[in-house]
ROVO-786601 format. One record per residue: x, y, z of N, C-alpha, C, O in turn. Coordinates in steps of 0.2 Angstrom, whole numbers, padded with zeros to 4 digits, always signed. Example, Ala and Ser with C-alpha at 12.3 -4.5 7.8 and 13.67 -1.06 7.14 Angstrom:
+0066-0028+0039+0062-0022+0039+0066-0016+0039+0071-0017+0042 +0064-0011+0035+0068-0005+0036+0064+0000+0039+0067+0006+0040 
***
This chain:
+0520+0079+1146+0526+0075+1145+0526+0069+1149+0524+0069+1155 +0529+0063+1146+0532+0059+1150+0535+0058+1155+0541+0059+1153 +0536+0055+1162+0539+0056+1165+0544+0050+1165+0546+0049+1171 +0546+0047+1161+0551+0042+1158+0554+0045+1151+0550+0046+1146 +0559+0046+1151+0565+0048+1146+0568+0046+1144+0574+0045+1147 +0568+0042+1138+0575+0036+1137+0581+0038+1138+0583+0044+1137 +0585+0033+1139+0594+0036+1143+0596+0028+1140+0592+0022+1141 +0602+0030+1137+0610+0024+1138+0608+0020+1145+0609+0021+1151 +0606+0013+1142+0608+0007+1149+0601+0008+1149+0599+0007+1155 +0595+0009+1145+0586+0006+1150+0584-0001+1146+0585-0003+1141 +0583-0002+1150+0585-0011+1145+0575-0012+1144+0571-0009+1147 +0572-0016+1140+0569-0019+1138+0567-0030+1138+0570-0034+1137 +0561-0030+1141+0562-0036+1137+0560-0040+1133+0558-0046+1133 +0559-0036+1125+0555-0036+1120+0558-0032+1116+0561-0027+1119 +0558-0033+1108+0557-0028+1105+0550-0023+1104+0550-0017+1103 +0545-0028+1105+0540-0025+1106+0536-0018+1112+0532-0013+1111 +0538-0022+1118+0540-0018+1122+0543-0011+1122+0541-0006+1125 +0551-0011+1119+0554-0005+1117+0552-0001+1112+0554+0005+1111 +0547-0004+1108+0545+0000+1103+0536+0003+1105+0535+0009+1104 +0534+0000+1107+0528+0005+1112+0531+0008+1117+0527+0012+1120 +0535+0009+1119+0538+0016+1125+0541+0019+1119+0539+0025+1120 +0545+0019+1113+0545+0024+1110+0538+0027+1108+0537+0033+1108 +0534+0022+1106+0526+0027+1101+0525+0032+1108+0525+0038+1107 +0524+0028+1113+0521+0033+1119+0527+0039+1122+0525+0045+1124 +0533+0036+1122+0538+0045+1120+0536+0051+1117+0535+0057+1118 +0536+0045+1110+0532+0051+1105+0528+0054+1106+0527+0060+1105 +0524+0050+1109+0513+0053+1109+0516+0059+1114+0516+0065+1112 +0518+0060+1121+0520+0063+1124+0524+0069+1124+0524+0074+1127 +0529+0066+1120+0533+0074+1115+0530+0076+1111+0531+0082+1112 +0526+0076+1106+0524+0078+1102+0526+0078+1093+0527+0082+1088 +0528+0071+1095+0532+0071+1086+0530+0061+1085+0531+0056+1088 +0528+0062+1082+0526+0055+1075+0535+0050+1077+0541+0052+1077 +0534+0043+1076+0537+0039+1074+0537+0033+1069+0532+0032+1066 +0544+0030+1069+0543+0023+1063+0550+0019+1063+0555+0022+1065 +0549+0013+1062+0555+0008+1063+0562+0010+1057+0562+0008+1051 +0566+0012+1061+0571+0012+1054+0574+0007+1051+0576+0007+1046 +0575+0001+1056+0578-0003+1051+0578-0011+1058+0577-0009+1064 +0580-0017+1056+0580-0024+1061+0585-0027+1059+0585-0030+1054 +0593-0027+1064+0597-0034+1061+0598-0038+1063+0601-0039+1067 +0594-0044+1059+0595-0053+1060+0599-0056+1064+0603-0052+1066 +0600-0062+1065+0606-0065+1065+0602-0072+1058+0596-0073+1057 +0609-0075+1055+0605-0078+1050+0604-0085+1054+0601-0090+1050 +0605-0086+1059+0605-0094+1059+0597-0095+1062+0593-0099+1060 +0596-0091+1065+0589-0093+1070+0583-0086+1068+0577-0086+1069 +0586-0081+1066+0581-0073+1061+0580-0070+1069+0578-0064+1069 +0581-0073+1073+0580-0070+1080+0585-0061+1078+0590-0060+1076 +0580-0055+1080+0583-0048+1082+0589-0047+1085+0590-0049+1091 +0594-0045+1082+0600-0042+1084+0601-0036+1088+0603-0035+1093 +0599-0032+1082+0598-0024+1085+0592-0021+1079+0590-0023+1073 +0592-0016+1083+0586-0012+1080+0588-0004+1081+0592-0002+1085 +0583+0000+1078+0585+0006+1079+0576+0010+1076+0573+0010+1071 +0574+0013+1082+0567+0017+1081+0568+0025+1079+0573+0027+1083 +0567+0030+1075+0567+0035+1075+0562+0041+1075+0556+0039+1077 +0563+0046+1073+0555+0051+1073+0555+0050+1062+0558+0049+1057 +0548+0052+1066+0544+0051+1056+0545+0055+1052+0542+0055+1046 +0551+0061+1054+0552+0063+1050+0561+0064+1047+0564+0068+1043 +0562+0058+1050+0569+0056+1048+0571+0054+1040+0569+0050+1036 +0577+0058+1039+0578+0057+1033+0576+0061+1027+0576+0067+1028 +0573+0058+1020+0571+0061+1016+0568+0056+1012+0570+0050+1010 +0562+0059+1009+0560+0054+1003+0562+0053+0999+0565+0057+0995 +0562+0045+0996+0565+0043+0991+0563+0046+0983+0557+0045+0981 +0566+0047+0979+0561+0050+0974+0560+0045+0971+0564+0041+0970 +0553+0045+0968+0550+0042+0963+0552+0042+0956+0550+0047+0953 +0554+0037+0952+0558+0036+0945+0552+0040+0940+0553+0044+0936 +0545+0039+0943+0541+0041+0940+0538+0050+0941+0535+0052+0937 +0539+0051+0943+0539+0058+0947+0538+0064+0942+0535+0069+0943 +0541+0062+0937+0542+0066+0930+0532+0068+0929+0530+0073+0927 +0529+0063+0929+0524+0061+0928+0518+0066+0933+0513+0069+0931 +0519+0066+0939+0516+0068+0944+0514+0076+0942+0519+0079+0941 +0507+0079+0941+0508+0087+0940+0508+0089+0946+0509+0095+0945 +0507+0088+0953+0505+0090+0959+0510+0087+0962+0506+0083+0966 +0515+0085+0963+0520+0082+0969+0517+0083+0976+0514+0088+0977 +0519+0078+0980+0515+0078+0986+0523+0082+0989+0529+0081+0987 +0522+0088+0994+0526+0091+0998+0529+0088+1001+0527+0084+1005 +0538+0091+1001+0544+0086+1007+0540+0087+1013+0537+0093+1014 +0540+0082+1017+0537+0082+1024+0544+0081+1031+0543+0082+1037 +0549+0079+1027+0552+0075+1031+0558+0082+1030+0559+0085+1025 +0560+0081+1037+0566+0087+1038+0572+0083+1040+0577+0086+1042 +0572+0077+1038+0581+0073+1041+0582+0074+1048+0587+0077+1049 +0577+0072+1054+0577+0073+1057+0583+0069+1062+0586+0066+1058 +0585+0068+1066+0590+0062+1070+0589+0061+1076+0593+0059+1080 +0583+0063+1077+0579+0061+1087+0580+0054+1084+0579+0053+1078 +0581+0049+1089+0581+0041+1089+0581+0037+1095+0581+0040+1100 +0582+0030+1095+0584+0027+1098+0587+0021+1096+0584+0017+1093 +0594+0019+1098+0595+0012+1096+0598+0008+1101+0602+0009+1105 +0594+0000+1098+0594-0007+1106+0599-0011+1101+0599-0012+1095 +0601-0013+1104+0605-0020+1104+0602-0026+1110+0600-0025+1116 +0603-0032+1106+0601-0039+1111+0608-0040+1115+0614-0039+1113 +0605-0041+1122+0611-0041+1127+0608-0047+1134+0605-0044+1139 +0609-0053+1133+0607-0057+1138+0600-0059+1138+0598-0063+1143 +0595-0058+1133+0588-0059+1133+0585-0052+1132+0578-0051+1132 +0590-0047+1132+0586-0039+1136+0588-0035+1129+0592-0038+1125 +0586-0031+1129+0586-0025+1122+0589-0020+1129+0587-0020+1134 +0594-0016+1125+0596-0011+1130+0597-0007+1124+0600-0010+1119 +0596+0000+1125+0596+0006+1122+0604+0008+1123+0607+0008+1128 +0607+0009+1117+0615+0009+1116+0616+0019+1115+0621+0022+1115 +0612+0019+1113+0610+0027+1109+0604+0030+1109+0598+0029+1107 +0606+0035+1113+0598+0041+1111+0603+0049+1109+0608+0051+1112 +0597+0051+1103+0597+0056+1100+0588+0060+1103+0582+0058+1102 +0592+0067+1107+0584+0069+1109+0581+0075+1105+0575+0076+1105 +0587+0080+1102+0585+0084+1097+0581+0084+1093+0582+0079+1089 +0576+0088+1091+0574+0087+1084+0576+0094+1080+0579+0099+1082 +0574+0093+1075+0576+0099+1071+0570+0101+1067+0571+0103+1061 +0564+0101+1070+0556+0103+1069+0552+0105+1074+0554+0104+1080 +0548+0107+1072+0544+0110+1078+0538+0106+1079+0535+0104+1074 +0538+0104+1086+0535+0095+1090+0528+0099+1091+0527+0105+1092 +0523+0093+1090+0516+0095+1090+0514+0096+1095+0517+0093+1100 +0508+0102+1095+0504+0100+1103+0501+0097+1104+0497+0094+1100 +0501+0095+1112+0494+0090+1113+0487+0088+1110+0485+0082+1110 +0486+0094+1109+0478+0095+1105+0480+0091+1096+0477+0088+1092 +0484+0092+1097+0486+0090+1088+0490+0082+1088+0488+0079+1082 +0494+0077+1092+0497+0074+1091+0492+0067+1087+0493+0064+1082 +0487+0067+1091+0483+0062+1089+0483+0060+1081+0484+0054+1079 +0482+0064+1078+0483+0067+1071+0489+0064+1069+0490+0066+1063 +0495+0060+1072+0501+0060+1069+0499+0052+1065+0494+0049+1068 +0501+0048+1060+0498+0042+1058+0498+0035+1064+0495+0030+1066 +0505+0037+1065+0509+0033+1070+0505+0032+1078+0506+0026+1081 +0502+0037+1080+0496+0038+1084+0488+0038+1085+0484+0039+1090 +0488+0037+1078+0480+0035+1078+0479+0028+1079+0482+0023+1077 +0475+0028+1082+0471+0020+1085+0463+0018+1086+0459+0022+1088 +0462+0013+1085+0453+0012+1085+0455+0008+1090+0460+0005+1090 +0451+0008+1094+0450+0001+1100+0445-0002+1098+0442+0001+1093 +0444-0008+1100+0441-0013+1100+0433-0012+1102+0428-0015+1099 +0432-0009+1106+0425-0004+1107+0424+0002+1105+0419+0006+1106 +0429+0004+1100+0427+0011+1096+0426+0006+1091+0420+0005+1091 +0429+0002+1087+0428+0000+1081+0421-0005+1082+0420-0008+1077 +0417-0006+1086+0411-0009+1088+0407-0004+1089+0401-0006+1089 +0408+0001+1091+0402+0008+1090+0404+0011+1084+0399+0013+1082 +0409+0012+1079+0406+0012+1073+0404+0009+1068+0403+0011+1062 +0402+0003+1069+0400-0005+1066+0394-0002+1067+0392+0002+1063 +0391-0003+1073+0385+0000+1077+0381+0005+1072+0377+0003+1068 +0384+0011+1073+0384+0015+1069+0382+0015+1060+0377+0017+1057 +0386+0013+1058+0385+0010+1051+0380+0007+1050+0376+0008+1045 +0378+0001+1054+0374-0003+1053+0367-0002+1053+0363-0005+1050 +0365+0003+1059+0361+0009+1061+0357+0014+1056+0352+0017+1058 +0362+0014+1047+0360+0019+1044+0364+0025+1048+0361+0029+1045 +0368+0027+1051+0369+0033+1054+0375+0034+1049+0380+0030+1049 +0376+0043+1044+0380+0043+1038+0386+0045+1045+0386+0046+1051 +0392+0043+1040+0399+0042+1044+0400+0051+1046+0405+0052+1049 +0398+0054+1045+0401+0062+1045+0398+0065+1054+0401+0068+1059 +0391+0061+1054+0384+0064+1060+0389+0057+1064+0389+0057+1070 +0392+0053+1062+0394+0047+1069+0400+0048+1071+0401+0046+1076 +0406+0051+1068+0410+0055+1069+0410+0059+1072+0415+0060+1076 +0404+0065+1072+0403+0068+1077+0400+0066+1083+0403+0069+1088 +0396+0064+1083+0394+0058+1089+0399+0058+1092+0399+0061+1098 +0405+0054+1090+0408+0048+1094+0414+0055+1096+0419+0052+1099 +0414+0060+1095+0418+0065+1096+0417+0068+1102+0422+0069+1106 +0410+0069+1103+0407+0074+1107+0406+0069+1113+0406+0071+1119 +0405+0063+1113+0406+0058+1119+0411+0057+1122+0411+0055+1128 +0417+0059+1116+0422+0056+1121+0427+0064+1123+0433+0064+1124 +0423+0069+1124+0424+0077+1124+0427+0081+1120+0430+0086+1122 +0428+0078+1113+0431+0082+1109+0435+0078+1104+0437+0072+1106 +0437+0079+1098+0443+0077+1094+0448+0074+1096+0450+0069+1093 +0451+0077+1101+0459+0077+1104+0458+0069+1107+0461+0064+1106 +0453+0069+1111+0451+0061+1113+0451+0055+1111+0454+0050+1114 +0448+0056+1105+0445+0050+1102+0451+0047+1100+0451+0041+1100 +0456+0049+1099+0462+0045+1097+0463+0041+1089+0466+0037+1088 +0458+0046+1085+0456+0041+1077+0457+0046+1073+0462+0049+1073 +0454+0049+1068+0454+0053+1063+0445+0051+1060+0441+0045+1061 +0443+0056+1058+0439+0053+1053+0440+0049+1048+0435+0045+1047 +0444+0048+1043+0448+0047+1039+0449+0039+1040+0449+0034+1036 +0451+0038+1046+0454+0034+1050+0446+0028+1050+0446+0023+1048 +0442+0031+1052+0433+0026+1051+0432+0026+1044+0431+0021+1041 +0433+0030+1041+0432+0028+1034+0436+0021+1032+0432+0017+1032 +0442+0021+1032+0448+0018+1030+0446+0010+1034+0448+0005+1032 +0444+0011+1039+0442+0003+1045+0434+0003+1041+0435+0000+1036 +0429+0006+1040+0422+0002+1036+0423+0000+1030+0420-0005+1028 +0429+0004+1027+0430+0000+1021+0434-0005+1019+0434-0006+1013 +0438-0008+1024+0441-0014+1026+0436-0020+1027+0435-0026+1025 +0433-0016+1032+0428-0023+1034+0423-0021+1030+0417-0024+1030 +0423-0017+1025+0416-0019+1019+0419-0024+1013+0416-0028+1009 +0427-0023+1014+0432-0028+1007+0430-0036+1012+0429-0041+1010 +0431-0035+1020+0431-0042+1021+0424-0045+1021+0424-0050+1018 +0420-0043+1022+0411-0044+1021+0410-0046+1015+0406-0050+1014 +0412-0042+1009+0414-0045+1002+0415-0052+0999+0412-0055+0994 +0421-0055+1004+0426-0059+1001+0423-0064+1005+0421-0069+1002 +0421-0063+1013+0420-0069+1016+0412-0070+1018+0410-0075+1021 +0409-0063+1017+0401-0063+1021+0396-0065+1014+0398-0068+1009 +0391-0063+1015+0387-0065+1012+0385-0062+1005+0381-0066+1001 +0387-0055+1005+0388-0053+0998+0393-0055+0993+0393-0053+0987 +0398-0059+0996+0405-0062+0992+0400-0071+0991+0403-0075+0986 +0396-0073+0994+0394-0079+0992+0388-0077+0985+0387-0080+0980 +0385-0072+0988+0379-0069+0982+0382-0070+0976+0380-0073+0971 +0389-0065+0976+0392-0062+0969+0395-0070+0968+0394-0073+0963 +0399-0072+0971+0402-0079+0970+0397-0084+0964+0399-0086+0959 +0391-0084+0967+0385-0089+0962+0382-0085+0957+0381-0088+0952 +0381-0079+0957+0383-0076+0949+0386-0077+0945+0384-0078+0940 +0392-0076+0947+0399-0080+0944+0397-0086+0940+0397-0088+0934 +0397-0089+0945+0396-0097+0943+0388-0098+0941+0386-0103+0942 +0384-0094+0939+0378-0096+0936+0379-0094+0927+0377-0096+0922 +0384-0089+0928+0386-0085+0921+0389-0089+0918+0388-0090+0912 +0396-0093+0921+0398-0099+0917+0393-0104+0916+0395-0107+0911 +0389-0107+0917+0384-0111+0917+0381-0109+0911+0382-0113+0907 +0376-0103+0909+0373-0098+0905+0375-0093+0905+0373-0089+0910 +0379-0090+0899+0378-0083+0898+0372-0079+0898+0373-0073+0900 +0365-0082+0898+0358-0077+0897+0358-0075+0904+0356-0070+0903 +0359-0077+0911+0363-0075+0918+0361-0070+0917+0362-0069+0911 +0357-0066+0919+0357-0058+0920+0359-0057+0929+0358-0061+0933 +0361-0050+0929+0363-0049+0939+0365-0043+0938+0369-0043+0933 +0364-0037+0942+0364-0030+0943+0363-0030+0952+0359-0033+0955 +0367-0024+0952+0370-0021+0960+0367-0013+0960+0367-0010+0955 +0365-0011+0964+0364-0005+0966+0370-0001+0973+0369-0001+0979 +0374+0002+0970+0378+0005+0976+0375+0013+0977+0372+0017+0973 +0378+0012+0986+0375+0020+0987+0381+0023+0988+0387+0021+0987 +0380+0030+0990+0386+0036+0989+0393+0035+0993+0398+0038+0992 +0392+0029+0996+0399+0026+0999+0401+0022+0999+0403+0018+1004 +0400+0019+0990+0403+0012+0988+0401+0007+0991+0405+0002+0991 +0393+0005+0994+0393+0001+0998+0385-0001+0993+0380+0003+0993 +0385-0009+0991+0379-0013+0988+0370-0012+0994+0368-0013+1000 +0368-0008+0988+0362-0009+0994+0356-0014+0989+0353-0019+0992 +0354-0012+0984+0349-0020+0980+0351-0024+0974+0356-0022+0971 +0349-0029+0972+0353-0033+0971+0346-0036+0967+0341-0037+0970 +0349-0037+0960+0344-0042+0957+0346-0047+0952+0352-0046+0950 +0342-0052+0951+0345-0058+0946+0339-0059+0943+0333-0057+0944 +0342-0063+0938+0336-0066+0932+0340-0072+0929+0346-0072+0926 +0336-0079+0931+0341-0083+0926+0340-0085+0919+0334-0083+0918 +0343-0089+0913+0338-0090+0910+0332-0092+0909+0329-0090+0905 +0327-0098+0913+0323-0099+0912+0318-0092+0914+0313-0090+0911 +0319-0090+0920+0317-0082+0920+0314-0077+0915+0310-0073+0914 +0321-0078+0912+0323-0073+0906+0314-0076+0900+0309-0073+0898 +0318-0083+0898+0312-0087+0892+0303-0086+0895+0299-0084+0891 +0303-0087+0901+0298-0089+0903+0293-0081+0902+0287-0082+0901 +0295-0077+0903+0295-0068+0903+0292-0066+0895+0288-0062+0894 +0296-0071+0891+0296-0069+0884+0290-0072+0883+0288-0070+0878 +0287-0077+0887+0280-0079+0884+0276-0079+0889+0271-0083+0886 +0275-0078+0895+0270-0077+0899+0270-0069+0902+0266-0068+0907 +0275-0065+0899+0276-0058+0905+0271-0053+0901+0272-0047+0901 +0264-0057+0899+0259-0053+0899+0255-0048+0904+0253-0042+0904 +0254-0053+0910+0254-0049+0916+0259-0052+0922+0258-0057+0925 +0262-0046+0923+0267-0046+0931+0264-0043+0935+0260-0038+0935 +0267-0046+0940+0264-0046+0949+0269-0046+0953+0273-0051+0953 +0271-0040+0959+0279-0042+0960+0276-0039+0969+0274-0034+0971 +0277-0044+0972+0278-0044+0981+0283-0045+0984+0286-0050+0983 +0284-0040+0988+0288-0038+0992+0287-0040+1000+0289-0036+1004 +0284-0047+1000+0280-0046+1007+0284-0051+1010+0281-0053+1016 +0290-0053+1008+0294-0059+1010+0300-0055+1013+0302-0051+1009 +0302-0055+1020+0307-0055+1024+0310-0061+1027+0309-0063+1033 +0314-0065+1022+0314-0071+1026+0324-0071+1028+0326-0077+1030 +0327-0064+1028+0331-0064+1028+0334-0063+1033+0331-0058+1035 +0339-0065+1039+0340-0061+1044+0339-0053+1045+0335-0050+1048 +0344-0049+1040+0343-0041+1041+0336-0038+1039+0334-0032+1040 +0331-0043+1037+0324-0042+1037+0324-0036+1031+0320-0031+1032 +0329-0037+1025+0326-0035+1019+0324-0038+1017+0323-0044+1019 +0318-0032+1010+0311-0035+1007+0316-0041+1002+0321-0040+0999 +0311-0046+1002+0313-0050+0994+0308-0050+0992+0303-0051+0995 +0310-0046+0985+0306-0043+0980+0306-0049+0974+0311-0051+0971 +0299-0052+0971+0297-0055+0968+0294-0055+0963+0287-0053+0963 +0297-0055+0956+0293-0055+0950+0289-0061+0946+0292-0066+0944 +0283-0060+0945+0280-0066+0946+0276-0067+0940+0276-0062+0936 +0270-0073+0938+0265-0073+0933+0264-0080+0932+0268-0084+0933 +0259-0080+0930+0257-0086+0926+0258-0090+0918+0259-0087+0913 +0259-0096+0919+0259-0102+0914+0252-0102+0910+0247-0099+0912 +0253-0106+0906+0247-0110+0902+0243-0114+0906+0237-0116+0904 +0247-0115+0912+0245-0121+0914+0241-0119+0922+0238-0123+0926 +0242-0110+0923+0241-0107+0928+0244-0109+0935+0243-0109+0941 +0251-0112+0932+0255-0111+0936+0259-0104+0939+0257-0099+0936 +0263-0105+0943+0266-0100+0944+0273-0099+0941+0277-0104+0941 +0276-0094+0938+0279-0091+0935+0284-0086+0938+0282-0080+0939 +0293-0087+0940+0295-0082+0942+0299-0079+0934+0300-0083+0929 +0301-0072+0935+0302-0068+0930+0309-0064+0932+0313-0060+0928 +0310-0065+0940+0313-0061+0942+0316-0059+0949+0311-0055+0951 +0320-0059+0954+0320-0058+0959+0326-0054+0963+0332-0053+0961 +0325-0051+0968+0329-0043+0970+0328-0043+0979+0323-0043+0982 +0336-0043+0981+0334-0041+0988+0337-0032+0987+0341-0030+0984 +0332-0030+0991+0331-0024+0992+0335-0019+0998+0337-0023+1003 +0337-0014+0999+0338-0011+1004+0335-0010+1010+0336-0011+1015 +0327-0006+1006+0322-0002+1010+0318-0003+1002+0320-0005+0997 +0311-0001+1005+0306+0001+0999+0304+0008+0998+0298+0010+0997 +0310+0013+0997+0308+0018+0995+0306+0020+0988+0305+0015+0984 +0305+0027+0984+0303+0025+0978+0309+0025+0972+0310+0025+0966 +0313+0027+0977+0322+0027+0973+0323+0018+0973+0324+0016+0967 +0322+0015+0977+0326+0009+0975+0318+0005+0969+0319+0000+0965 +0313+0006+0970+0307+0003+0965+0309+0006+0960+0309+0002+0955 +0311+0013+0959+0312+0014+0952+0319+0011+0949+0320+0009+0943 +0323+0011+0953+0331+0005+0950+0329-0001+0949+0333-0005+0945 +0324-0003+0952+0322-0010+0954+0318-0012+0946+0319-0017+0943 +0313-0006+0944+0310-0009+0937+0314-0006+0932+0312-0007+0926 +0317-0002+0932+0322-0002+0928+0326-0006+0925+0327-0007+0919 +0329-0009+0932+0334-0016+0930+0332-0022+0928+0336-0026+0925 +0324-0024+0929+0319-0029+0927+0318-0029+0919+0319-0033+0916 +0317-0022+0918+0316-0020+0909+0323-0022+0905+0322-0025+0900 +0329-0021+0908+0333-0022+0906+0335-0028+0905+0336-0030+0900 +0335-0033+0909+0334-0040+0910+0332-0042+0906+0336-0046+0903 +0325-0042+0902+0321-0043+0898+0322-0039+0890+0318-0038+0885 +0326-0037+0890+0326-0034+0883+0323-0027+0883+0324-0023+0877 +0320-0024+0891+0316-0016+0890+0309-0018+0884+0307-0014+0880 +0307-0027+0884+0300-0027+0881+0295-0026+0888+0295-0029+0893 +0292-0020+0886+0287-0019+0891+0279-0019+0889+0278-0018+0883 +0274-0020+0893+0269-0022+0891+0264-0015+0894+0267-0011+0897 +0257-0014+0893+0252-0009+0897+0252-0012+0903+0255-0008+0907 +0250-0018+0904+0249-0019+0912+0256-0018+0918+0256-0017+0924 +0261-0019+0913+0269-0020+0919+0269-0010+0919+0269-0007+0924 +0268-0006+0914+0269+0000+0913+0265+0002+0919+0267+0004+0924 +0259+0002+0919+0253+0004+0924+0256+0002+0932+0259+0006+0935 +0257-0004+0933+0260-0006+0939+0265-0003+0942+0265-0003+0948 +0270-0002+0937+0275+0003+0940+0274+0011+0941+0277+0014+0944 +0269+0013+0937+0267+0017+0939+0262+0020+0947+0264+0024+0951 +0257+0015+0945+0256+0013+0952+0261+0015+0958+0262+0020+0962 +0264+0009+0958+0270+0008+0963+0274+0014+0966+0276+0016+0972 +0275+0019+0959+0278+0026+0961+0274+0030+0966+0276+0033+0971 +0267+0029+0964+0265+0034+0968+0264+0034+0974+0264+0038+0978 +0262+0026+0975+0260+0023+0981+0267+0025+0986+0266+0026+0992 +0273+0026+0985+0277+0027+0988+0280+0035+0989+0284+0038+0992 +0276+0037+0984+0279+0046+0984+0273+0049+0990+0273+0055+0991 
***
């Protein structure tokens, strides 16, 4: 328990301030919080008064749609009236009212963490599971990891659910502003240019892009009358994260070189070579030749 108890007359100099000594009330009694309501003044929007309560105040609003629902989610909220409410007074937020009762039964220690209101990533948690992630280490084995370091559940201060929910934020932002949102971007804009554009993605079991291939039209054309024989090397990493760029290649008339096709890769295992000419065949129509057929064949095995 905390050794600070809100009382009539504890002044603040923040809202912000007053409403982290509620979270930490909370965390320390054992019940969940949330802001019930902020009033303005209209001239300057500066905080009038406010009022903090437990999460379990009140009741849900029903949904108009609700009729629709076959599995309704269960009342969670008991109308609870533990609170607290400040008013602005000389620069200071002072507490005019506390309600300390609840009318549920308060979490324990071991469980509070688990309230939403109380889960937290830090700034060095959420850099060890970056770490983590980017490691190849599956989110369920780093969860426990990061569980067992910090001696248990109760510690870590997060949820699993909770790393889920932070990777795939910063997988939406890695999208929009990293490098995979500039790849798909010029896709885009190669496909208004030319519809013949071909580009396929490969995801893995956690919605996250692992290979990647394109063919433009000259690609597409040049396939259709030299892609007698293909030749495809993988021996270029010239990318920072040191994926393979996979290269589909051949000869002109003129015994030039001829690309047909090109793919960054995850790893080279024989799962992504088999997505990899699959997606090539497709590109091209699925015209396939003896020599390209033998070579993937090859490739399979050299890999199994």
């Amino acid at each position: 328990m905390t050794t600070t108890i809100p009382s009539v007359g504890m002044e603040f100099n923040s809202v912000d301030e007053a409403w982290q000594f509620w979270v930490e009330y909370g965390k320390d009694t054992g019940f969940g919080v949330r802001n019930d309501y902020f009033n303005k003044r209209k001239k300057d929007k500066s905080i009038r008064s406010c009022r903090f309560v437990c999460c379990k105040e009140g009741h849900r609003v029903p949904d108009k749609r609700s009729y629709l629902v076959k599995n309704p989610r269960a009342e969670t909220r008991t109308d609870c009236k533990a609170r607290i409410a400040l008013s602005s007074k000389n620069g200071k937020f002072v507490i005019h009212e506390f309600v300390k009762d609840h009318n549920h039964d308060l979490q324990l220690p071991q469980t509070t963490h688990m309230l939403a209101s109380h889960r937290k990533i830090s700034e060095v948690q959420a850099y060890e599971i970056e770490m983590a992630e980017d490691s190849g280490l599956r989110q369920k084995a780093s969860f426990q990891l990061m569980s067992a370091q910090a001696g248990g559940r109760t510690n870590l201060g997060y949820t699993r659910l909770n790393a889920k929910n932070y990777l795939k934020a910063r997988r939406h932002r890695n999208m929009v502003y990293g490098e995979v949102g500039s790849l798909m971007k010029y896709f885009q804009h190669q496909l208004l240019k030319n519809p013949s554009f071909f580009h396929a993605h490969q995801m893995d079991c956690d919605e996250q892009i692992t290979n990647v291939f394109w063919a433009d039209a000259k690609m597409i054309l040049d396939y259709g009358y030299f892609g007698e024989v293909v030749s495809l090397d993988t021996t270029y990493c010239t990318n920072h994260a040191n994926r393979p760029l996979a290269l589909f290649s051949g000869f002109n008339h003129y015994r030039g070189i001829v690309i047909f096709g090109v793919a960054l890769l995850y790893d080279e295992t024989a799962e992504s070579f088999k997505w990899l000419f699959e997606v090539f065949l497709e590109a091209h129509g699925n015209k396939k030749n003896p020599k390209l057929c033998s070579q993937i064949k090859t490739k399979q095995c050299l890999k199994h």
